[in-house]
Structures are given as C-alpha cells and as structure tokens.
C-alpha positions in Angstrom: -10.7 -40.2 11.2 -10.0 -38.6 7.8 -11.7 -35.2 9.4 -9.0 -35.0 12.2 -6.4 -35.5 9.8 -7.3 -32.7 8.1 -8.3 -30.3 10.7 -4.2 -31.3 12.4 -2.9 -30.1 8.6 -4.8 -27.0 9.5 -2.0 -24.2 10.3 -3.4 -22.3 13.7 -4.2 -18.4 13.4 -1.1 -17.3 15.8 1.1 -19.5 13.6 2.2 -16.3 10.8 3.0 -17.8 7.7 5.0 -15.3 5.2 3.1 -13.8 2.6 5.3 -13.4 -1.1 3.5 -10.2 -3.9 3.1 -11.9 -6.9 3.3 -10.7 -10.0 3.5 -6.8 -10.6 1.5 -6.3 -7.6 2.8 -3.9 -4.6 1.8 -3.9 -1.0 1.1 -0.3 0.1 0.3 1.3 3.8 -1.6 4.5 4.2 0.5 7.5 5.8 -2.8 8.7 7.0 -5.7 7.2 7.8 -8.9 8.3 6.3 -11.1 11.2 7.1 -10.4 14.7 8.8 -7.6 16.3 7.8 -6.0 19.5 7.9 -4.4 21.6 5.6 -1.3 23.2 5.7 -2.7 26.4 6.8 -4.2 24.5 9.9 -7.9 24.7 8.5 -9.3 21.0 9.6 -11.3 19.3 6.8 -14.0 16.9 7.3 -14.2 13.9 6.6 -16.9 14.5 4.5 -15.9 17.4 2.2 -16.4 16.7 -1.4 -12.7 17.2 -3.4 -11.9 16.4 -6.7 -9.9 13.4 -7.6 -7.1 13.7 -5.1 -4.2 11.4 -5.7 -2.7 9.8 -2.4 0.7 8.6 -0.9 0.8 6.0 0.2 4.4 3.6 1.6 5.6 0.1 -0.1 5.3 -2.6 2.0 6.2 -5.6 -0.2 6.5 -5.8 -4.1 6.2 -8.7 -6.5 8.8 -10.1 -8.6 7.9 -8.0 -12.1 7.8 -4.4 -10.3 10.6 -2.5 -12.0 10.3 0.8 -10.7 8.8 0.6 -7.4 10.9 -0.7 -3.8 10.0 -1.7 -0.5 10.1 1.4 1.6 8.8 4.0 -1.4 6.4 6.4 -1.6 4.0 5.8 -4.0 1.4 8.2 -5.4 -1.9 6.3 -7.1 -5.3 7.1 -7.0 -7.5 6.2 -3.8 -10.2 4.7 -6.5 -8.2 2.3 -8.0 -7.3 -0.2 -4.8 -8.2 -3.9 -3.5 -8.5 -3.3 0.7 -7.3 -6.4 2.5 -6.5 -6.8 6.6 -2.9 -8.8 7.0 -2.1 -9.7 10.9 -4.6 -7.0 12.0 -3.4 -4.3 9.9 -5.0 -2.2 7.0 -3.0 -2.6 3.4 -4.3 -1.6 -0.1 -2.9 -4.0 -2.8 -2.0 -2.0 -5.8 -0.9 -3.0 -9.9 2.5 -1.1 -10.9 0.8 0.4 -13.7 -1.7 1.9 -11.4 1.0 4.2 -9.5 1.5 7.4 -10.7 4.6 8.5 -9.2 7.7 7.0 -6.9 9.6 9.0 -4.3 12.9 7.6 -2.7 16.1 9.1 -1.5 17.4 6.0 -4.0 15.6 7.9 -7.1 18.5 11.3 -6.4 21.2 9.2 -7.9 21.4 11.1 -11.5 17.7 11.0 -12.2 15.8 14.7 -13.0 12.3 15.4 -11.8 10.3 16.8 -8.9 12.0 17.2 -4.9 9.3 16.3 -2.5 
C-alpha cells in the first residue's frame, strides 16, 4: 500500500514542472552547436582543429536571484572549459557561475555605459 502511495506522489515526465536558477547561477544556450565551423572568410574548420583557448557566446536563458550584471536574453562570453552540461525538456543548456562570464552584450547595456560595439 505504502508503495502505491508513493509511486501516485510521483509527478509524470510530460507533466513540466518550472525550474527557478539559484543562487548566482545563469542558464546559458549555445548559438552554435559544436564542431565544424567556418570562418568569416568562408574557410570551413573541423571539428577537430586544435585552437587556443577560444572564449564562446553563448545566450541567457534564466538567471538566479544574486546575478547583478547578467539578464535573461544576453549574450554572454565565458570560457567553453569552465561549464556543468545538463539536458532540460530535451534541450542542451550549460549552467554557468556569474563570476565565470567574461563579458555581457545587450542592446540594454547602450544606455550611458562605454565599452566595445559588437
């Protein structure tokens, strides 16, 4: 008895139950998956071509209550190394720490603020 009472508490896969960033952690989505790539020159790049450390952008999904700096929607730079992968409703997300993002970019960011156009 007490096992079917527990298995009914049990909330079924297609139910989706929100999910809330805690902490200074932000929710980030890839603009582009992984592997080939081409330049801006049109020269295609494999997949496996050894680079340097190469920074990444990468778009806010969801943001915890501490982030400051960072809003749903922005593009954040960070580097690829420093990343926890998790799958949410099929989908690919990296979860990131604030302090681990390098840059912002965000039309909201042209309001009196100097630094780089992108």
């Amino acid at each position: 008895m007490a096992k079917a009472a527990k298995s009914a508490s049990r909330v079924a896969p297609e139910d989706k139950l929100p999910i809330k960033m805690l902490n200074d952690r932000i929710l980030v989505q890839l603009d582009v998956p992984e592997g080939e790539r081409r330049s801006t020159g049109g020269i295609l790049i494999p997949a496996t071509a050894q680079v340097g450390k190469r920074l990444a952008w990468a778009e806010a999904i969801a943001v915890g209550p501490n982030v400051r700096t960072v809003e749903s929607g922005d593009q954040v730079l960070f580097n690829p190394e420093d990343r926890y992968e998790v799958e949410v409703r099929g989908a690919d997300y990296l979860i990131l720490r604030e302090r681990d993002i390098h840059a912002v970019a965000a039309p909201r960011l042209d309001e009196g603020s100097t630094g780089l156009y992108l």
